[in-house]
PAZAPA-4460 file (N, C-alpha, C; in steps of 0.05 Angstrom, whole numbers, plus 32768, in hexadecimal, padded with zeros to 4 digits):
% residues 214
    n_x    n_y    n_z   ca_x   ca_y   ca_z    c_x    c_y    c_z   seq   type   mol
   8058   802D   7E7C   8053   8046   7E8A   8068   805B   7E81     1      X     A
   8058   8070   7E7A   8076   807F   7E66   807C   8091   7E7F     2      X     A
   8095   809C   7E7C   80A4   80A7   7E9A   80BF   80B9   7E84     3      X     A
   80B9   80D1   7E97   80C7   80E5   7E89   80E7   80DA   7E87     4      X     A
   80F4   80E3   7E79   8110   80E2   7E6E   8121   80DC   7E8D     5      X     A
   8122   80F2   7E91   8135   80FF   7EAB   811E   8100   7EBD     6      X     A
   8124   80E9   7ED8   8117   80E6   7EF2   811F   8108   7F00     7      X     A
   810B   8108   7F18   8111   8128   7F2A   8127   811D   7F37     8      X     A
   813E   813B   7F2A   815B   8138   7F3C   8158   8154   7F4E     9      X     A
   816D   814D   7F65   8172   8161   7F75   817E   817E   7F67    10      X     A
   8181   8186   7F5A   818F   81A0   7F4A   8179   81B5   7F53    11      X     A
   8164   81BA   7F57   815B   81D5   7F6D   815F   81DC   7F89    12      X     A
   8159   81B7   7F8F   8167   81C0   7FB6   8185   81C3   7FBC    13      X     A
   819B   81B6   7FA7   81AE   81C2   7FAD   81B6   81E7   7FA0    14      X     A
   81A5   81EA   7F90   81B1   820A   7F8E   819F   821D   7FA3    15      X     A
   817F   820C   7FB0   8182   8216   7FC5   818F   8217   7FE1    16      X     A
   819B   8207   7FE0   81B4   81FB   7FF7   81C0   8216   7FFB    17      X     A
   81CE   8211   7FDA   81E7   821C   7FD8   81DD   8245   7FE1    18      X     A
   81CC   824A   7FDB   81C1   8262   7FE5   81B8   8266   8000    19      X     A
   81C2   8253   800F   81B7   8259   8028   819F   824D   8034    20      X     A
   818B   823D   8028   8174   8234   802D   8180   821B   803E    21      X     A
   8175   820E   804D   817D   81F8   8066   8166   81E1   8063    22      X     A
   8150   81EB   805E   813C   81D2   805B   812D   81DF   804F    23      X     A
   8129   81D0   8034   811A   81DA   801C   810B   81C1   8017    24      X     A
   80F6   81CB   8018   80D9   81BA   801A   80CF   81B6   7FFB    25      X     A
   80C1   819B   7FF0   80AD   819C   7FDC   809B   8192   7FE1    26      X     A
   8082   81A7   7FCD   806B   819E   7FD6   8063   8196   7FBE    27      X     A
   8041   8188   7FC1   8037   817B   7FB0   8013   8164   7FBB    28      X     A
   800A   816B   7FAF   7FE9   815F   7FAF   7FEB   814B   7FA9    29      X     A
   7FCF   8139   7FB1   7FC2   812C   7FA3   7FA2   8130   7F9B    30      X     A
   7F95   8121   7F8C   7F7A   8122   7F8E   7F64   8137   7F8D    31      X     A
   7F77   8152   7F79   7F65   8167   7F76   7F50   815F   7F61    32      X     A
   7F56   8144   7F4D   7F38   814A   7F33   7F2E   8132   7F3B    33      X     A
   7F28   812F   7F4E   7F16   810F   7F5D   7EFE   8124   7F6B    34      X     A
   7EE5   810D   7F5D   7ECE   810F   7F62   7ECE   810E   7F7A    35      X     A
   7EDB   80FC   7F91   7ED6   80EE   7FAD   7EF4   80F7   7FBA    36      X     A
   7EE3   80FC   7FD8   7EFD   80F4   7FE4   7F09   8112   7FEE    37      X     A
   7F1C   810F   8002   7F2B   8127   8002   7F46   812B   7FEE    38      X     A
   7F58   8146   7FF4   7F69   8151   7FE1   7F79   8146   7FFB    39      X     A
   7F97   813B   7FF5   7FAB   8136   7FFE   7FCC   8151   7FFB    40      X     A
   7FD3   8154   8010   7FE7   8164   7FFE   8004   8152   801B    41      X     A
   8013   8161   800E   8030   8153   8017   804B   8160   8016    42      X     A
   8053   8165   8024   8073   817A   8022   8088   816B   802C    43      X     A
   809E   816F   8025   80B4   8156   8024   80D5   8168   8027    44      X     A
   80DF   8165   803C   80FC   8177   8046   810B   816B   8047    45      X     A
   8120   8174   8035   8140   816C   8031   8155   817F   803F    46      X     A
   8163   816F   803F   817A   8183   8050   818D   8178   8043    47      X     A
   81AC   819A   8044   81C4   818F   8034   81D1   8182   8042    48      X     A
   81CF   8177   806E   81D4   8163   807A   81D4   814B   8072    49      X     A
   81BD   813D   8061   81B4   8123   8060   81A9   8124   803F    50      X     A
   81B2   812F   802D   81A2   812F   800B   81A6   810F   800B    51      X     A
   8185   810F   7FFC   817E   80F4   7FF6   8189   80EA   7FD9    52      X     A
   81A2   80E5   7FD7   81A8   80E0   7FC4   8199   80C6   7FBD    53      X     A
   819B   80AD   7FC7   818D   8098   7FCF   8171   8095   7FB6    54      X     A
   8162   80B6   7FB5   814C   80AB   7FAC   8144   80BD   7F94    55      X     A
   815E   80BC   7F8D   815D   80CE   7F6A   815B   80B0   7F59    56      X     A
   814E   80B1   7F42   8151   8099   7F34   8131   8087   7F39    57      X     A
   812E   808D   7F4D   811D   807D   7F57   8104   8084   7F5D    58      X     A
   8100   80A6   7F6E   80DF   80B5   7F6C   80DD   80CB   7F57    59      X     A
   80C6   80C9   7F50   80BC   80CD   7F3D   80A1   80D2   7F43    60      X     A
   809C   80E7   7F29   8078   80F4   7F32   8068   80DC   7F3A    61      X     A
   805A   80E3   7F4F   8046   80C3   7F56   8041   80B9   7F39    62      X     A
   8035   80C5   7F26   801C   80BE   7F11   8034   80AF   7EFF    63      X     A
   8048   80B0   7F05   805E   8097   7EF0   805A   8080   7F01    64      X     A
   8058   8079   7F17   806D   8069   7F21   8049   8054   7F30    65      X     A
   8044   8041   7F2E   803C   802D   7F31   802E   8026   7F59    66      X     A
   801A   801A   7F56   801A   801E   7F73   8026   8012   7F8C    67      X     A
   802E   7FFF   7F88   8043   7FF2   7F91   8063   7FFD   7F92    68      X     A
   806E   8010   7F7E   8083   801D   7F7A   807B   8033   7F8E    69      X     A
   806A   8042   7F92   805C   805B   7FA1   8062   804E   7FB7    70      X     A
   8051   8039   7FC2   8058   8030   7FDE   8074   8026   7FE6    71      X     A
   8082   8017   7FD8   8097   800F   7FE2   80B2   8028   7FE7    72      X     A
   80AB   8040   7FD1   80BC   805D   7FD9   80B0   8061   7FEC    73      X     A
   809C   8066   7FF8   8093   807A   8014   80A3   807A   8028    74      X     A
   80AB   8058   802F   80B5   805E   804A   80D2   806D   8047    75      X     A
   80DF   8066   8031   80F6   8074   8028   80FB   8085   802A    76      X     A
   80EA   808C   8019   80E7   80B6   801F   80E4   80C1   803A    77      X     A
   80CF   80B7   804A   80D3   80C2   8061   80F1   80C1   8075    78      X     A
   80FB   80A5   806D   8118   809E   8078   8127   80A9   8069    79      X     A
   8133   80BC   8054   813C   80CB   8047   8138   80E7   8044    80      X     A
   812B   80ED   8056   8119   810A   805B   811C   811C   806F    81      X     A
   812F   812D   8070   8128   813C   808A   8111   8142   809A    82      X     A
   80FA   8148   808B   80DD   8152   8099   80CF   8140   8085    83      X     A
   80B9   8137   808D   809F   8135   8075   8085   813E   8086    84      X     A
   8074   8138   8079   8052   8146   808A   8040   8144   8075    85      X     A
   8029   8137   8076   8012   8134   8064   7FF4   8140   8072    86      X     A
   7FE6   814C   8064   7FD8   815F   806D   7FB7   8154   805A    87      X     A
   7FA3   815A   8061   7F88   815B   804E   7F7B   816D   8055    88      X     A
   7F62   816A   8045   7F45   8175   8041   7F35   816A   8041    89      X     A
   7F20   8165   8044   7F04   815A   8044   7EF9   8168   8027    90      X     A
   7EED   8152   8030   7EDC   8159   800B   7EBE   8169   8012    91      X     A
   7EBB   816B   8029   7EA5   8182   803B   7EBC   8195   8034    92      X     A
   7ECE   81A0   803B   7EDD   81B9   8039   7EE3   81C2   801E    93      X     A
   7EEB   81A5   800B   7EED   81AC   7FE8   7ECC   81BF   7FE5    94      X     A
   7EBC   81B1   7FE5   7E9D   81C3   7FE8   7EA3   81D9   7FF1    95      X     A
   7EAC   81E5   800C   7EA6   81F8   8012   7EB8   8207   800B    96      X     A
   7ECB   8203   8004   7EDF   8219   7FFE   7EEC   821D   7FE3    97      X     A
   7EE5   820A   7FDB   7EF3   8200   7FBC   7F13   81F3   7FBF    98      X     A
   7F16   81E8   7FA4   7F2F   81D7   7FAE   7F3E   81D8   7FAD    99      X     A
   7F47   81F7   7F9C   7F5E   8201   7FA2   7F66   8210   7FBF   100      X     A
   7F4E   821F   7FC9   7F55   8226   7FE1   7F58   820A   7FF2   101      X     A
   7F40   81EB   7FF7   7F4F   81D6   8003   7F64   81C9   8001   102      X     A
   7F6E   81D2   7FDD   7F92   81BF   7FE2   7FA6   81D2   7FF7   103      X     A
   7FA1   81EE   7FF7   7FAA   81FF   8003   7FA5   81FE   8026   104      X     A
   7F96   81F2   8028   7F8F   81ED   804C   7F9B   81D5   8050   105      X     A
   7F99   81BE   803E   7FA7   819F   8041   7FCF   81A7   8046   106      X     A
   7FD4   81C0   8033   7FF1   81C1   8031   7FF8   81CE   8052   107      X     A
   7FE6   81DA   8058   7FE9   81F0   8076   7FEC   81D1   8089   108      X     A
   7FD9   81BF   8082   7FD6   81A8   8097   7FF2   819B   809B   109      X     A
   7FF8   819C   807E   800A   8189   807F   802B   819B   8089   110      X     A
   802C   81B2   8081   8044   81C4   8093   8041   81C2   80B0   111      X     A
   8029   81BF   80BF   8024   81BA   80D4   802F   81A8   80E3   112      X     A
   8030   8191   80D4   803E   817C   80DD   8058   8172   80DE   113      X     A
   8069   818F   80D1   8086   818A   80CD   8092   819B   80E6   114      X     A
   80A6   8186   80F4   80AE   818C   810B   80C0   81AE   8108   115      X     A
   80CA   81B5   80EF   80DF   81CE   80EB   80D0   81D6   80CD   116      X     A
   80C7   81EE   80C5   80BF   81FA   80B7   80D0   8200   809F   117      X     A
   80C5   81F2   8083   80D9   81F3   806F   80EB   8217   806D   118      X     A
   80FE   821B   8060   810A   8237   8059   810A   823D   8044   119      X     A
   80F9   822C   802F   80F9   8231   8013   80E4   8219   800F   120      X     A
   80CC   821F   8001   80BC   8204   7FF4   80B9   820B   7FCF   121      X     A
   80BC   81F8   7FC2   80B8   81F3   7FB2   809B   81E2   7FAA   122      X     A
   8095   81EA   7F93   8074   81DF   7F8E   806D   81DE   7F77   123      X     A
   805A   81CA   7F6C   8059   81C0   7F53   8041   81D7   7F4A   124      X     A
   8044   81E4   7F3D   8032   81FE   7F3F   8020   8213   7F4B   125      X     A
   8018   820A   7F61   8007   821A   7F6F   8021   8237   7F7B   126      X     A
   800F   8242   7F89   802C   8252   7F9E   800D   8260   7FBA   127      X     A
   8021   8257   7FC5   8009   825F   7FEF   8010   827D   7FE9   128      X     A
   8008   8298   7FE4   8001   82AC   7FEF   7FFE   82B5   8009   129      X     A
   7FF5   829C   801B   7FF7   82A6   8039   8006   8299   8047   130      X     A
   8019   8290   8037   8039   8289   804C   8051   829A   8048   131      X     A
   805E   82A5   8059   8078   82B5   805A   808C   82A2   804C   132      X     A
   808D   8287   8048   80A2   8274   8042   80AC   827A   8028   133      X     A
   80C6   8286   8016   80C8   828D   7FFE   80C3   8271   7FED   134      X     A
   80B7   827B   7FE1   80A9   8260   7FC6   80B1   8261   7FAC   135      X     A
   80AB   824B   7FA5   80B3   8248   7F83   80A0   8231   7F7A   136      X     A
   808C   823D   7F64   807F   8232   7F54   808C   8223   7F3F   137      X     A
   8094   8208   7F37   809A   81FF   7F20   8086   81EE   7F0B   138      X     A
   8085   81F4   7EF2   806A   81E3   7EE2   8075   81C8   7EE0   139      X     A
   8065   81B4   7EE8   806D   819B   7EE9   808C   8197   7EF6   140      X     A
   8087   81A0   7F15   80A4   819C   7F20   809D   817F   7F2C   141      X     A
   8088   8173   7F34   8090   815B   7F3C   809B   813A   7F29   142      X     A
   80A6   8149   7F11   80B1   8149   7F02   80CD   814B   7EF5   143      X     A
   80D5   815A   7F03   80F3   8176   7F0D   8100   8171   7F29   144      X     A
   80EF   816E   7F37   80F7   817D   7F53   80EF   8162   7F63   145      X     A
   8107   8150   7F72   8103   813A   7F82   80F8   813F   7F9C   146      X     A
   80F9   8153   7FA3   80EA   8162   7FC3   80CC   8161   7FB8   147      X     A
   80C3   816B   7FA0   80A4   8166   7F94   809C   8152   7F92   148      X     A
   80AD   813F   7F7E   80A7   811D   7F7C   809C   811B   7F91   149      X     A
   80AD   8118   7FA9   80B1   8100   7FC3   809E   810E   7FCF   150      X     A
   8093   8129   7FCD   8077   812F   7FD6   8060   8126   7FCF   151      X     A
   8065   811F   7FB1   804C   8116   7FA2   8047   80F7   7FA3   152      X     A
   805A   80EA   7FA4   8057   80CD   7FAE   8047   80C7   7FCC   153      X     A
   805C   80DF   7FED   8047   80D7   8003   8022   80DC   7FFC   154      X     A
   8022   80FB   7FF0   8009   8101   7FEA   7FF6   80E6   7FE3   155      X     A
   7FF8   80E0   7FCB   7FE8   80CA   7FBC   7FE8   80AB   7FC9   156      X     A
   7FFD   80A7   7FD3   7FFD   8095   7FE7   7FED   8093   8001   157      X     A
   7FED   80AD   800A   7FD8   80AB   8025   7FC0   80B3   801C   158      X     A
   7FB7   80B5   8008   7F95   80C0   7FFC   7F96   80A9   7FF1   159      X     A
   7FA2   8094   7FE2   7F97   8079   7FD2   7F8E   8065   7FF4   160      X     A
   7FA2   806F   8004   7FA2   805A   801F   7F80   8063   8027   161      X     A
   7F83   807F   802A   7F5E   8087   8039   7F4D   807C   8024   162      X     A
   7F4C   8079   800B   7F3E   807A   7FF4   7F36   8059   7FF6   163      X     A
   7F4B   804B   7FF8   7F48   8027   7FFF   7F34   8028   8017   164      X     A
   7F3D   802D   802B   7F2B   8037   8047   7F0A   8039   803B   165      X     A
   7F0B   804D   8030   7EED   8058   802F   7EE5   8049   8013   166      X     A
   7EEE   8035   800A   7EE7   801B   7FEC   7ED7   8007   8003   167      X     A
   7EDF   7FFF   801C   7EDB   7FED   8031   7EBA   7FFB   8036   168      X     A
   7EB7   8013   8040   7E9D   801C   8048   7E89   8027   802D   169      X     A
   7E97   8029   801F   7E89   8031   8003   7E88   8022   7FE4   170      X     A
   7E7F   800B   7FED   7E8B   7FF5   7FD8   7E7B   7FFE   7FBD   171      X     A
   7E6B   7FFD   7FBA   7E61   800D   7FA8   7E75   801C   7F8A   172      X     A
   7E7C   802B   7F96   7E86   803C   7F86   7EAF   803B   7F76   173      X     A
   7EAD   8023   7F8C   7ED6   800F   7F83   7EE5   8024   7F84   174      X     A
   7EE4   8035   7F9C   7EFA   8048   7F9D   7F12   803C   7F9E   175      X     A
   7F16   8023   7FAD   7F2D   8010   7FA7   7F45   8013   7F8D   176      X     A
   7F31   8019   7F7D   7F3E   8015   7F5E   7F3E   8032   7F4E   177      X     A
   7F25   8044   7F55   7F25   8062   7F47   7F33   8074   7F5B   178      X     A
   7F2D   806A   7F74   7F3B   8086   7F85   7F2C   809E   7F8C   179      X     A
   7F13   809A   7F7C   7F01   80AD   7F79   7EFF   80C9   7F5C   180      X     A
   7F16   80B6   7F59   7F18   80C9   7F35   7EF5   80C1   7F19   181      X     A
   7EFA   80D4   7F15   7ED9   80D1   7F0A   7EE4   80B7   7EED   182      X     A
   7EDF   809E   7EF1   7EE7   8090   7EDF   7EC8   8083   7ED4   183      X     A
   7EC6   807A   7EBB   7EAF   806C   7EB4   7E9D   8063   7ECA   184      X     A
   7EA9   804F   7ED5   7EA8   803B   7EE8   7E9B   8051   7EFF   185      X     A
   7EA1   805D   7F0C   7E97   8070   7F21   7E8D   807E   7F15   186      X     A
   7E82   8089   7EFE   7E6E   8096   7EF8   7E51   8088   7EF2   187      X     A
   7E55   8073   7EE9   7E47   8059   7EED   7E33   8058   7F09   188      X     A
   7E4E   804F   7F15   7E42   804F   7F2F   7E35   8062   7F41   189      X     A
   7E3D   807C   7F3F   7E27   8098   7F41   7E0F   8094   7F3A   190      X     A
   7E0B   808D   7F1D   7DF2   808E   7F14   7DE0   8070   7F20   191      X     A
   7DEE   8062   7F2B   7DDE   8045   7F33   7DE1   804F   7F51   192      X     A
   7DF0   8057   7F5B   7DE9   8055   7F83   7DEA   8071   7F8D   193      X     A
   7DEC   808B   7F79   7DED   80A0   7F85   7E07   80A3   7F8E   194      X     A
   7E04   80BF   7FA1   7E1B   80D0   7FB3   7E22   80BE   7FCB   195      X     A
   7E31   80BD   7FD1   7E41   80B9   7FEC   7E4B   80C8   7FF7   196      X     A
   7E49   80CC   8019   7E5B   80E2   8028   7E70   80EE   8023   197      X     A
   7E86   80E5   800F   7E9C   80EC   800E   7E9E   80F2   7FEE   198      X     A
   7E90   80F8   7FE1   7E85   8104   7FCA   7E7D   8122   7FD0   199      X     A
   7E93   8127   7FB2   7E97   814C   7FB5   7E7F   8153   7FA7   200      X     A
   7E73   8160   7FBA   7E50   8166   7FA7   7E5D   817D   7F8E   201      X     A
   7E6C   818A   7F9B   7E6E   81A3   7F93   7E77   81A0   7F6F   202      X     A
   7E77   8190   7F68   7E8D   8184   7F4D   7E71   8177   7F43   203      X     A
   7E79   8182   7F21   7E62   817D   7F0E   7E58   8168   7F0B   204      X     A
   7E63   814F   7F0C   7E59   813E   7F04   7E45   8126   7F16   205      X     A
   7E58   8132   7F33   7E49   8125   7F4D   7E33   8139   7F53   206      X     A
   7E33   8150   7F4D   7E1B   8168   7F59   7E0B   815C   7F3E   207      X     A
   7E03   815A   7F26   7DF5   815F   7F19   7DED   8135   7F1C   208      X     A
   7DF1   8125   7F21   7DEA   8101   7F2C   7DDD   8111   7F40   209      X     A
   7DE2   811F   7F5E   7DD4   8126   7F73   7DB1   8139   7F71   210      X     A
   7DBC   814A   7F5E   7D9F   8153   7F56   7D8C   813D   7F45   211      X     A
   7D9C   8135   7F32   7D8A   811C   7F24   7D7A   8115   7F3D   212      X     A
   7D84   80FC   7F53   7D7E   80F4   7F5E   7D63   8101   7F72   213      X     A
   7D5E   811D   7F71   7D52   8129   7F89   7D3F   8134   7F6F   214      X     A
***
């Protein structure tokens, strides 16, 4: 599993520290190019009280790190964390709104849930327009930025957990194993059992199996 050079170190939240920021949040998705399923998003607060030194070395963008490595950081991170909060979308709302506006409602869910409102978020590219919170877009910061990582680990972690969940009611289709990412295998299975409830019509490859079908 190839894995970048240099793991995400703290060197943004401390020069936002050092500027005054008190809890500087990272954010980060899961599950925006999946056929199935909702969008996961996740924001993750450090403080210069408690820096997680603990878990430099060790998180890393979900998509390096193994699924068993993903689970066994979670509880960490949260115990290493000033705030955390994980937030979704329905894949009815990816439809209706598109999924960039639903990763953007999943991220609102998930601020929701943090007891003190970050003073700076950081984000692996996107940037919220309708939050007052000063932001910073970085390209591949969950990558860079360990407040992003440790976002992008809870994210994918609680969407693989729903995704197992709905493998149980939807055997069919082995979300177990795709997650709902359009892989051979689940495209396969589109064309042999059709759509399922939690199938994004709105996305080419499931809308154009759904018209076949009709």
């Amino acid at each position: 599993m190839k894995r970048s050079q240099t793991p995400p170190q703290l060197t943004w939240e401390l020069e936002l520290w050092k500027a005054g920021f008190k809890t500087v949040g990272g954010f980060d998705e899961a599950g925006r190019g999946c056929w199935a399923g909702p969008v996961y998003a996740a924001i993750v607060l450090f403080s210069p009280e408690s820096p997680p030194i603990n878990l430099i070395g060790h998180v890393r963008d979900s998509k390096q790190l193994s699924p068993r490595q993903r689970q066994n950081l979670t509880g960490v991170i949260k115990a290493a964390s000033h705030d955390w909060g994980i937030g979704s979308a329905t894949n009815e709302e990816i439809d209706s709104l598109g999924i960039v506006p639903a990763t953007k409602l999943a991220a609102l869910r998930a601020l929701d849930k943090l007891k003190t409102p970050p003073d700076f978020l950081m984000l692996d590219y996107l940037i919220f327009e309708e939050l007052t919170i000063p932001q910073l877009a970085l390209v591949r910061g969950d990558q860079q930025v360990l407040s992003i990582a440790a976002a992008s680990i809870l994210a994918k972690t609680e969407r693989d957990d729903f995704m197992n969940q709905m493998d149980t009611r939807y055997p069919a289709y082995s979300f177990c194993t795709n997650k709902g990412y359009g892989t051979i295998a689940h495209q396969r299975a589109l064309m042999r059992s059709g759509v399922c409830p939690i199938h994004r019509m709105s996305y080419k490859p499931v809308l154009v199996v759904n018209q076949t079908a009709k």
